[in-house]
N, C-alpha and C positions, 0 to 999 in steps of 0.2 A: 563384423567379420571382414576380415580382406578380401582384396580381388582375387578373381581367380587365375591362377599360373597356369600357361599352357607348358603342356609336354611333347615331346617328339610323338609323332606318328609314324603309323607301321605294322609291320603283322598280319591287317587281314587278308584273305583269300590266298592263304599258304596254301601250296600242296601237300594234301593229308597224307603222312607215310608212314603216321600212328596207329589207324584205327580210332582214332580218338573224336574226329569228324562226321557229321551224321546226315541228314537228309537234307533236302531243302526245306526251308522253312515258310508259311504260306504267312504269316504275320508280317517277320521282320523280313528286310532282304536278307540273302544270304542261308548259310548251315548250321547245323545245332553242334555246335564245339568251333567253328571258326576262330582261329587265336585271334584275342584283341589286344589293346594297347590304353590303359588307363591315360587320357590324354589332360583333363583339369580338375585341377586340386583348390579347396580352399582353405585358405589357414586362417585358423580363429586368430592367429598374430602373427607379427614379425619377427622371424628366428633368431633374432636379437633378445630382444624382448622372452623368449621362451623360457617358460618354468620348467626346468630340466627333471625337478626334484622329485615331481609329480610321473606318474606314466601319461603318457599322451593317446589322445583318443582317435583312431580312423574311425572315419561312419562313410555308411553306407547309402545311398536312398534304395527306393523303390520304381517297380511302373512306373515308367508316365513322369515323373517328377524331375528335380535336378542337385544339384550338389549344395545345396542355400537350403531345403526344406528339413531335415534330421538334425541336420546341425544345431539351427534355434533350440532343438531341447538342450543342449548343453548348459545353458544359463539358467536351468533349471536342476538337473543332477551333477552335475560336476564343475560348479562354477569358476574355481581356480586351476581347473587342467588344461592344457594346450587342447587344442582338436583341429584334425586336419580330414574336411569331409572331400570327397570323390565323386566327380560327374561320371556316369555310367557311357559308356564309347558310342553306343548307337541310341540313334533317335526314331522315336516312334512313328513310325508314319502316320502323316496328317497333323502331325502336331506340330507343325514347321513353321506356321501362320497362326499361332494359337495367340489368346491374348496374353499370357503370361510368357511366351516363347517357347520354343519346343521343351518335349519331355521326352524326358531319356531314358533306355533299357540297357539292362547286362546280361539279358536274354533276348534270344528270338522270338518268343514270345509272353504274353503276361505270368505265367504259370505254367510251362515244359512239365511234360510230366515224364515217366519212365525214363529210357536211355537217353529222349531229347533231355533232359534235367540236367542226369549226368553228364552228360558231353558240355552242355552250356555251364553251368556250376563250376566244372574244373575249368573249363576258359577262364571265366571271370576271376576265379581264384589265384588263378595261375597269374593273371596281367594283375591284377591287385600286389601278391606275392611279388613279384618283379619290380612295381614301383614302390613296394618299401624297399626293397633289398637297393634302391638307386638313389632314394630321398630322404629315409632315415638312420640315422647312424645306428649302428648295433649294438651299442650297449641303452638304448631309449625302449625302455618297457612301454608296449601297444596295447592299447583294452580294444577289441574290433566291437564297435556296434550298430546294426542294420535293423529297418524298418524292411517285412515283407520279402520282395528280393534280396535286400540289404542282409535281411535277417537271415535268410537262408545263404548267403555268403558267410555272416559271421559266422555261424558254425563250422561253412567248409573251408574258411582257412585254415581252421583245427583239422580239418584231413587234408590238408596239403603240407601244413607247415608248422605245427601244433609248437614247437619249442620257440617260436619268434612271437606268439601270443601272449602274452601276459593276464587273459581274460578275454570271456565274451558276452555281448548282451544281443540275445536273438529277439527282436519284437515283431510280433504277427508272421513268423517264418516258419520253414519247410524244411524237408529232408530230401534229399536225392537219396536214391536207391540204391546205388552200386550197384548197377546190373551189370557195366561197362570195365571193363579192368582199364585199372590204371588213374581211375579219375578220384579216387579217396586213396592215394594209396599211405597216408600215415593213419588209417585205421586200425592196424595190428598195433602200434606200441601208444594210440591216444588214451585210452585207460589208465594206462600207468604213470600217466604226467600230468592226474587230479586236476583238470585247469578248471577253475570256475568260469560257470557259466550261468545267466541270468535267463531265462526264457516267460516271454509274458505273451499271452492270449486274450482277444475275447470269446465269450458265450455264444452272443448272435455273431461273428463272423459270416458276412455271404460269398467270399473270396477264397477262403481257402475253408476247407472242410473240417468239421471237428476230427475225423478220424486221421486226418496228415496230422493236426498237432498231439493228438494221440500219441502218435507212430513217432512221429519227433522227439517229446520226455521220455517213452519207452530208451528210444536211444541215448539221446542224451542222461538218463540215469545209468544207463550201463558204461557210458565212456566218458564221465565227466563228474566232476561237483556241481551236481545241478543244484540251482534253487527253481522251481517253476511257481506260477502263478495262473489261475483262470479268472477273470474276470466279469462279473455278470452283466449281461447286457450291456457292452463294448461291443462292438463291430469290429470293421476292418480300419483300428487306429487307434491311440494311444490317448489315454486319458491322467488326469491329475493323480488316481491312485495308483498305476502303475509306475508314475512316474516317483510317485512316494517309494514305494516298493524299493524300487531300481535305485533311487538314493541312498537307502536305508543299505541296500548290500552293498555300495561300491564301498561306505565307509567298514562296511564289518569285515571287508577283503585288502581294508588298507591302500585301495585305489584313489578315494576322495575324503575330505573331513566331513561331509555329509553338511555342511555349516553353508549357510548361504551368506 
């Protein structure tokens, strides 16, 4: 993979005069919807070098993690596509001194749930949203794919921004709720622009609850071309036969040759 490119900084601790801004947050510093600023990217190549022909892959991470971990699956489901993975803007606290180097959040905390969700979700969406519209050219088809947090992004850039998606793969994610106006707001017309979407679980999950990924497919069958998958006895993380799975759709959607 290549290094990672820093991007301008900026954004946070705007004054709210959305509603969109929520409480303080006792995890991360800071409020649950504070705008962020997607600040480093990594690119599986040099935009030289880039296979244009292919759609190109954003990924997402998770908790705690950083822009180098999701990515690695790529040489496993989509070996000849571009991928440009995303360091999440805030750092965890206490993980500053870790031995691996800090690990990064797109939320204020590990799993937001209710309007903190909302509020945090459209942030992240929103700054994600903005650094494509600055870094990739608009006629470059994007498949977004997220682990966990990640995962729960990839879906809500389909409510932020549903016609710049080309596809999405949600692994071990969530839903926000829409309690919050304004923070899904391409949910009236995401139905009617079929986008596929990949969604994979496990069984024993202890991180997120079997009833959010319930609640999840229910959605996503109503506003999407889902394909879902449950997993037996997977946890909280991704293993060889989803990763089979996940291969096998990106070729039946015309995203990858499925060939390794």
């Amino acid at each position: 993979m290549g290094n990672a490119e820093a991007i301008s900084d900026g954004g946070k601790g705007a004054e709210d005069r959305t509603g969109l801004i929520g409480r303080e947050s006792t995890a991360v510093p800071g409020r649950f919807g504070d705008p962020l600023t997607v600040e480093y990217a990594l690119y599986s190549r040099k935009e030289a070098a880039a296979n244009t022909s292919r759609p190109l892959f954003l990924i997402m991470h998770g908790w705690g993690s950083n822009e180098e971990d999701v990515a690695d699956l790529m040489r496993y489901v989509a070996p000849y596509n571009d991928s440009i993975s995303l360091r999440a803007p805030m750092v965890v606290p206490g993980s500053e001194k870790g031995m691996f180097g800090p690990g990064y959040t797109w939320f204020h905390d590990m799993r937001p749930e209710r309007e903190d969700l909302d509020r945090d979700g459209y942030a992240a969406a929103k700054a994600i949203d903005e650094w494509v519209g600055e870094h990739i050219p608009a006629d470059r088809q994007i498949v977004v794919m997220g682990f966990s947090q990640g995962g729960m992004l990839a879906v809500h850039l389909l409510r932020v921004n549903p016609e710049r998606y080309r596809a999405s793969v949600c692994l071990s994610g969530f839903l926000a709720p829409g309690l919050v106006e304004g923070t899904a707001p391409a949910d009236v017309r995401l139905a009617d622009l079929e986008k596929p979407v990949f969604f994979g679980f496990g069984s024993e999950d202890t991180i997120v609850p079997k009833y959010e990924f319930r609640a999840l497919a229910a959605w996503l069958d109503e506003h999407t071309w889902l394909q879902a998958h449950e997993y037996d006895h997977l946890d909280h993380s991704v293993d060889i036969r989803e990763l089979n799975d996940l291969r096998q759709w990106l070729a039946d959607i015309n995203v990858s040759s499925g060939l390794m």
